[in-house]
C-alpha atoms as an extended CHARMM CRD file, in Angstrom:
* protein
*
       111  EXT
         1         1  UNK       CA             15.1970000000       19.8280000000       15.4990000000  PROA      1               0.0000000000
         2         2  UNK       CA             14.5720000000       16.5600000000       13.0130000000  PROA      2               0.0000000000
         3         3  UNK       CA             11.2160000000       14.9770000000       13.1630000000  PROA      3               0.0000000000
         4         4  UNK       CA             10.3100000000       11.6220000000       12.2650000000  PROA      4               0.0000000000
         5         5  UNK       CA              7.3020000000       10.8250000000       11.7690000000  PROA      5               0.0000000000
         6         6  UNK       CA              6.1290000000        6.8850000000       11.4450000000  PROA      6               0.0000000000
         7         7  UNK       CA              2.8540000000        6.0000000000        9.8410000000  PROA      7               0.0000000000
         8         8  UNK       CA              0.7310000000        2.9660000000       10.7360000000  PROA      8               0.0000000000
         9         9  UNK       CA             -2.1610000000        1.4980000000        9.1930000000  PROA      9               0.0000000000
        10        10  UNK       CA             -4.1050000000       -1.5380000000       10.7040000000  PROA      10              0.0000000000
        11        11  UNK       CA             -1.4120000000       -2.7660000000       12.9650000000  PROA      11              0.0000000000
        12        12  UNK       CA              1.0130000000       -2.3200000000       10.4870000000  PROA      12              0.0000000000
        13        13  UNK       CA              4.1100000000        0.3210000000        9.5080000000  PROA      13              0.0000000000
        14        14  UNK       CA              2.8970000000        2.1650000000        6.2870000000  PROA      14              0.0000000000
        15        15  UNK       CA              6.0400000000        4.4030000000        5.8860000000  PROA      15              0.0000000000
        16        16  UNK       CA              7.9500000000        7.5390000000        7.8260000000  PROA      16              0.0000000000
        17        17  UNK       CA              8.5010000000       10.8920000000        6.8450000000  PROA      17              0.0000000000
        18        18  UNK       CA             11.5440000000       12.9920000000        8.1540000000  PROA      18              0.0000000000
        19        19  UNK       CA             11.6030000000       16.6610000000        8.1820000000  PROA      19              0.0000000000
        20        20  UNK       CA             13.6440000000       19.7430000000        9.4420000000  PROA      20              0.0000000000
        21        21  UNK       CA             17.7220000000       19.6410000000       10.5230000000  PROA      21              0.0000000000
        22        22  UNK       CA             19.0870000000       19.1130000000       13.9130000000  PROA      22              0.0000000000
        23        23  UNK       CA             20.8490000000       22.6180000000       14.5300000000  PROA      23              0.0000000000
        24        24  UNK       CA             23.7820000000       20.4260000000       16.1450000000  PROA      24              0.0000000000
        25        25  UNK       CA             26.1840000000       22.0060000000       13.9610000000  PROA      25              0.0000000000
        26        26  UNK       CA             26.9080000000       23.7190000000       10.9570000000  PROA      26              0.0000000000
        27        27  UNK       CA             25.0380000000       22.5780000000        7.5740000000  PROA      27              0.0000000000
        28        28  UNK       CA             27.1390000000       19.9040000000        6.0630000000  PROA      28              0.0000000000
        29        29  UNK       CA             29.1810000000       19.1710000000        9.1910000000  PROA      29              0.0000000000
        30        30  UNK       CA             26.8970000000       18.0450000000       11.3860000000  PROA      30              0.0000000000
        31        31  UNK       CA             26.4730000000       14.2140000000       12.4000000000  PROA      31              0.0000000000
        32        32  UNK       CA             23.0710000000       14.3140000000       14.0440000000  PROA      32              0.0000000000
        33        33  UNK       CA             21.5590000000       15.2180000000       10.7810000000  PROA      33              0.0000000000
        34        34  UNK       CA             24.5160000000       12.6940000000        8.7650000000  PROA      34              0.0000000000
        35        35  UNK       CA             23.6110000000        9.8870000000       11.0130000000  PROA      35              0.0000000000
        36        36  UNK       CA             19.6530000000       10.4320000000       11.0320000000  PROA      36              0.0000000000
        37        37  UNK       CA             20.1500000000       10.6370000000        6.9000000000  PROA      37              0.0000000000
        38        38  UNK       CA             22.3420000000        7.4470000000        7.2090000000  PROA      38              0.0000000000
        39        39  UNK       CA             19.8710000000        5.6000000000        8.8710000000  PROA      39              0.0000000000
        40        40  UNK       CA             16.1280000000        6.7250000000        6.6860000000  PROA      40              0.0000000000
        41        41  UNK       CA             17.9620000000        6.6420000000        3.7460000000  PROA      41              0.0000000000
        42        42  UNK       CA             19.0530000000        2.8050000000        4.2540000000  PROA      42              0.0000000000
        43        43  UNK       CA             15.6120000000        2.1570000000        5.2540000000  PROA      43              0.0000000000
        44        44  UNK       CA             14.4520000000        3.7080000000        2.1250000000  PROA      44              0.0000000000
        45        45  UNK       CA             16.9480000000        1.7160000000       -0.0360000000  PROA      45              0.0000000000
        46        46  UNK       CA             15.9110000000       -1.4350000000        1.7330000000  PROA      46              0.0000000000
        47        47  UNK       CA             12.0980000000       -1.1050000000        1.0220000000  PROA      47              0.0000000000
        48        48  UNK       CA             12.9690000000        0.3070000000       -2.6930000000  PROA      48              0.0000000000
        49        49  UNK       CA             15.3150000000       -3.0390000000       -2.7760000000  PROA      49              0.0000000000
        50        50  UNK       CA             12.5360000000       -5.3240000000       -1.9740000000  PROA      50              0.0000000000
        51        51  UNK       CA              9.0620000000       -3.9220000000       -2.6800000000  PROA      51              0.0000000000
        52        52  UNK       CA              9.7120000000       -1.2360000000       -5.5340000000  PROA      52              0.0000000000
        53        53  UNK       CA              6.5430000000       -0.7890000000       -6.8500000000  PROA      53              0.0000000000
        54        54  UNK       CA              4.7700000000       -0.6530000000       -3.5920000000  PROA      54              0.0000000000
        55        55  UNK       CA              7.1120000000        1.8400000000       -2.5330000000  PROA      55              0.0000000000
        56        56  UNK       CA              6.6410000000        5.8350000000       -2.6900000000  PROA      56              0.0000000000
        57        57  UNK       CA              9.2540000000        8.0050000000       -1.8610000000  PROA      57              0.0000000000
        58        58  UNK       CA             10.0820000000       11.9360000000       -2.0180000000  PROA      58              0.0000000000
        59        59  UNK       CA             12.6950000000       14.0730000000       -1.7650000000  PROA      59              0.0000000000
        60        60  UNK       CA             14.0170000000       17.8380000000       -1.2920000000  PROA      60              0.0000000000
        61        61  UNK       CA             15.9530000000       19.7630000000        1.0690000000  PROA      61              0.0000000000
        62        62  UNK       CA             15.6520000000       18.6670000000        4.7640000000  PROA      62              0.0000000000
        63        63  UNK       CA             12.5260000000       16.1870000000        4.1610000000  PROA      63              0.0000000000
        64        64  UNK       CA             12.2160000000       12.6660000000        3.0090000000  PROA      64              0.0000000000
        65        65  UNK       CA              9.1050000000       10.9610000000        3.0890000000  PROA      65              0.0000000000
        66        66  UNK       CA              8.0620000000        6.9690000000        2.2530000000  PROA      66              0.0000000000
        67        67  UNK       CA              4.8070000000        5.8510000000        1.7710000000  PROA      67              0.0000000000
        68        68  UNK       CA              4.0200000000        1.9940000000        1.0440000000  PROA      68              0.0000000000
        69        69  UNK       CA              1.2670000000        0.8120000000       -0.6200000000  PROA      69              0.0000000000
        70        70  UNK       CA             -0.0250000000       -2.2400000000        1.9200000000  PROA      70              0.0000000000
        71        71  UNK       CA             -2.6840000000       -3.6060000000        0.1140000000  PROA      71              0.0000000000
        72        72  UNK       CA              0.3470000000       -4.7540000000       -2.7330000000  PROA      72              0.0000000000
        73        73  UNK       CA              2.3670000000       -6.8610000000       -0.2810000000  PROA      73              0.0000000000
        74        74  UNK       CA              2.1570000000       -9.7980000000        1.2290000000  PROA      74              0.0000000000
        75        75  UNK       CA              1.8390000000      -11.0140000000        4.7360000000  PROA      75              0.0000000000
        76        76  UNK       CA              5.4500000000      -12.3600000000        4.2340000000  PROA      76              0.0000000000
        77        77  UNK       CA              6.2600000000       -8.7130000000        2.8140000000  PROA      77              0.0000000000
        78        78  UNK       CA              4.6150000000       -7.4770000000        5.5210000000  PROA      78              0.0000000000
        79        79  UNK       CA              7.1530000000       -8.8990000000        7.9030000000  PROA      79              0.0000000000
        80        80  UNK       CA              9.9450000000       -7.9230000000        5.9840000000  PROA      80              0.0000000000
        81        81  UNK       CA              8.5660000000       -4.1430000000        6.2820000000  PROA      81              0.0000000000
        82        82  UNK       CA              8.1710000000       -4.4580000000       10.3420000000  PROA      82              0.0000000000
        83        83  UNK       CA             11.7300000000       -4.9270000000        9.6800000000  PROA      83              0.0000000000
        84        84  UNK       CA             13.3820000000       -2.7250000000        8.2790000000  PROA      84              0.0000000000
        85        85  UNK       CA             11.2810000000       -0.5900000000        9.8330000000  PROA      85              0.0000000000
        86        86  UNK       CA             12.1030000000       -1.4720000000       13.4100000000  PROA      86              0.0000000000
        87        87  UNK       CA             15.6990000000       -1.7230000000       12.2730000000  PROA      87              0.0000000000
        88        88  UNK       CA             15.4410000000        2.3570000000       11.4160000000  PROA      88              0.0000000000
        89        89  UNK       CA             13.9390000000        2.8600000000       14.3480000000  PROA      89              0.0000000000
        90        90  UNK       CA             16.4270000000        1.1650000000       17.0610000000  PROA      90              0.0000000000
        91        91  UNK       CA             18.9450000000        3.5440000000       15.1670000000  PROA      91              0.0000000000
        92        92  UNK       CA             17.1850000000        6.6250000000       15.7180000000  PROA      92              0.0000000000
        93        93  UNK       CA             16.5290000000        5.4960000000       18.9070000000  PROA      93              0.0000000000
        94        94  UNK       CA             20.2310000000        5.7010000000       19.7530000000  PROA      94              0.0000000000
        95        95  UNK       CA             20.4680000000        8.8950000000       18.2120000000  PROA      95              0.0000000000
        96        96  UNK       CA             17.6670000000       10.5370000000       20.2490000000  PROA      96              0.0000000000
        97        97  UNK       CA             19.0380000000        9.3770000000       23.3870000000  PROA      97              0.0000000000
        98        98  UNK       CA             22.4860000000        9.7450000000       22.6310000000  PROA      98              0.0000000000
        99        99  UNK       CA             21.5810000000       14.1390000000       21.3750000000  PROA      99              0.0000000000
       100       100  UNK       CA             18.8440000000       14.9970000000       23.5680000000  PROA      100             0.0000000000
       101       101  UNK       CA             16.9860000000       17.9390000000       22.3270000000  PROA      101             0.0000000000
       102       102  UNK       CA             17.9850000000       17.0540000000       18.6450000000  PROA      102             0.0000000000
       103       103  UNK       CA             15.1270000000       14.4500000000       17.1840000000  PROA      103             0.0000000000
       104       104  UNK       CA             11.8950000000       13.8720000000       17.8730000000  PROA      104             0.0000000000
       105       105  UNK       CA             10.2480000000       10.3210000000       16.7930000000  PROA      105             0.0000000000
       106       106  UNK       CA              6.7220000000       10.7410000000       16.8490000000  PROA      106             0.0000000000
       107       107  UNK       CA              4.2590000000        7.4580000000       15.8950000000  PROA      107             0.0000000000
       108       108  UNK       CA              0.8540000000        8.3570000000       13.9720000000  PROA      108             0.0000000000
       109       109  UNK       CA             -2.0610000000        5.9560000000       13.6020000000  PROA      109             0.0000000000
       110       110  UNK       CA             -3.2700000000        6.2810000000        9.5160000000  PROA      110             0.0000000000
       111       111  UNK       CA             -7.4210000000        5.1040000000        8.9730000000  PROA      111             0.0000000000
């Protein structure tokens, strides 16, 4: 099973981690864990795209995770993070409910 992970701090989205693989299929065939990479990875790209240098992201197999540094953005940034944010989530969304039993979206409060 995939788990996401989304981070808050204050109110606000402070970045998402994604770890494991869905066990749909077999490695490199299989579109839960395609369409779940699809989807964080865009989100990633997005927040890279906008807010680089507030933006820390890492890599290996079967986890991504993206941290953002809030006190370097803007309220107007800020927005723009809810977002793409919410944007990644309505698309996991649809994957969860579309493969039961495959993802797990779980929301965490940071202090």
């Amino acid at each position: 099973m995939v788990e996401v992970v989304i981070y808050s701090k204050a109110g606000k989205y402070s970045g998402f981690q994604v770890q494991g693989h869905s066990g749909y299929s077999e490695q490199g065939s299989d579109i839960v864990c395609s369409g779940i990479s699809a989807i964080t990875q865009s989100a990633v790209m997005g927040l890279q795209y906008y807010f680089d240098e507030s933006v820390e992201v890492k890599v290996k197999e079967g986890f991504l995770k993206c941290n953002l540094v809030l006190d370097k953005l803007s309220e107007a940034e800020l927005e723009k993070v809810e977002v793409i944010i919410q944007t990644m989530l309505l698309g996991l969304e649809s994957i969860k409910e579309e493969y039961k039993g495959y993802l797990n979206i779980v929301k965490k409060r940071r202090y």
